[in-house]
Structure formats: C-alpha cells, structure tokens
N, C-alpha and C positions, 0 to 999 in steps of 0.2 A: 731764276727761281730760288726759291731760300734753302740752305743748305742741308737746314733740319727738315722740311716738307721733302724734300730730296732723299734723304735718308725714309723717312716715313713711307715713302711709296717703296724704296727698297724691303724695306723691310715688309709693306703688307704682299710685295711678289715675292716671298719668301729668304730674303737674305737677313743673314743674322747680325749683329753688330759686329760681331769677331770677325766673320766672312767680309764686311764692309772695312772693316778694318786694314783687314789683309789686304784688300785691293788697294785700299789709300795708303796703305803703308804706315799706317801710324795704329796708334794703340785701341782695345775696346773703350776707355773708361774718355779718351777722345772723341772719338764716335757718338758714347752717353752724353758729354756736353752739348756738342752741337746739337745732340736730338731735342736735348730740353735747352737749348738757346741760354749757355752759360758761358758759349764761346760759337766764335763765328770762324770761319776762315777767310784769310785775305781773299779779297773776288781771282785774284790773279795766280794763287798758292796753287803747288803742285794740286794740294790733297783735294783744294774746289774745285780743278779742272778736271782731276780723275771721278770727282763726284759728281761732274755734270756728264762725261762720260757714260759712268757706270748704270745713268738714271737714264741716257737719252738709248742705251743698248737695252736696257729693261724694259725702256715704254714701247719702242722698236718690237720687243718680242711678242710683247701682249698685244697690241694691235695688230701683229700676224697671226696668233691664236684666234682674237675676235673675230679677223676678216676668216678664217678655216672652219671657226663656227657658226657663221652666218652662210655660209656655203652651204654645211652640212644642214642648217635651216631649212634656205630654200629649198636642197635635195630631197629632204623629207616632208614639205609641204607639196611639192608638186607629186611626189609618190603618192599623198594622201589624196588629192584631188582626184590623180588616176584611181585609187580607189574609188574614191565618191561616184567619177563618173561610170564606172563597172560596173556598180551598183544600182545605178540611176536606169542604164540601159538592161540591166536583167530585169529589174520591175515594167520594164516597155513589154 
C-alpha cells in the first residue's frame, strides 16, 4: 500500500501527524511530505515498515470495533422482532 494512503487512514482513525511521527521516529514536517507525496520512503526503511505496522494494528482495531457493532446490530434487531412479535400476539 502507498505510504501516504497509509498515513491518511491513520490519520482519519484519529492519529495526528506528530503522534505518527513519534511512532516512525522521524519528524512531523516528514510525515507532511509523504502525505502529499514529496517524499516516499525506501519500501525496506525502518520508517515504511513501522508504517505498515502502524496501519495494519489500526485496520486490525476497526474491523474489531465493526464486527462488535454488528453484534450489537443483530442483538437489537432480534430484541426488536421479539417486540414485533409481542405485539402481534396481544392483537390475537
């Protein structure tokens, strides 16, 4: 994946460039190149490999969040059905 789209999905799961930074170990205004693709990093660079890390621990989280809110989905669809059907059987 590309380094700056990488960074970009950090950042819309909330990480800041400085926070990004801090993890890669290198500077904010590094962080701002790659994001507008004025500098790339070696595919093999500490800083790529921490930022493919960083992104595969962040996509890891949210598709935990997603599958916990589809949970709570279903739990409250079938609660609703049991209503429906409560309902269905007082009008009998």
């Amino acid at each position: 994946m590309d380094p700056n789209l990488m960074i970009k999905d950090l950042m819309t799961a909330g990480y800041t460039q400085q926070q990004i930074a801090r993890e890669l170990g290198v500077t904010q205004p590094y962080v701002s190149q790659v994001l507008n693709c004025k500098l790339a990093p070696a595919p093999a660079s500490y800083s790529q490999l921490r930022l493919r890390e960083m992104h595969h621990k962040a996509t890891r989280a949210a598709v935990k969040i997603l599958e916990q809110r589809e949970a709570e989905v279903r739990h409250l669809e079938a609660y609703v059905d049991a209503l429906k059907l409560q309902q269905a059987l007082k009008v009998l």
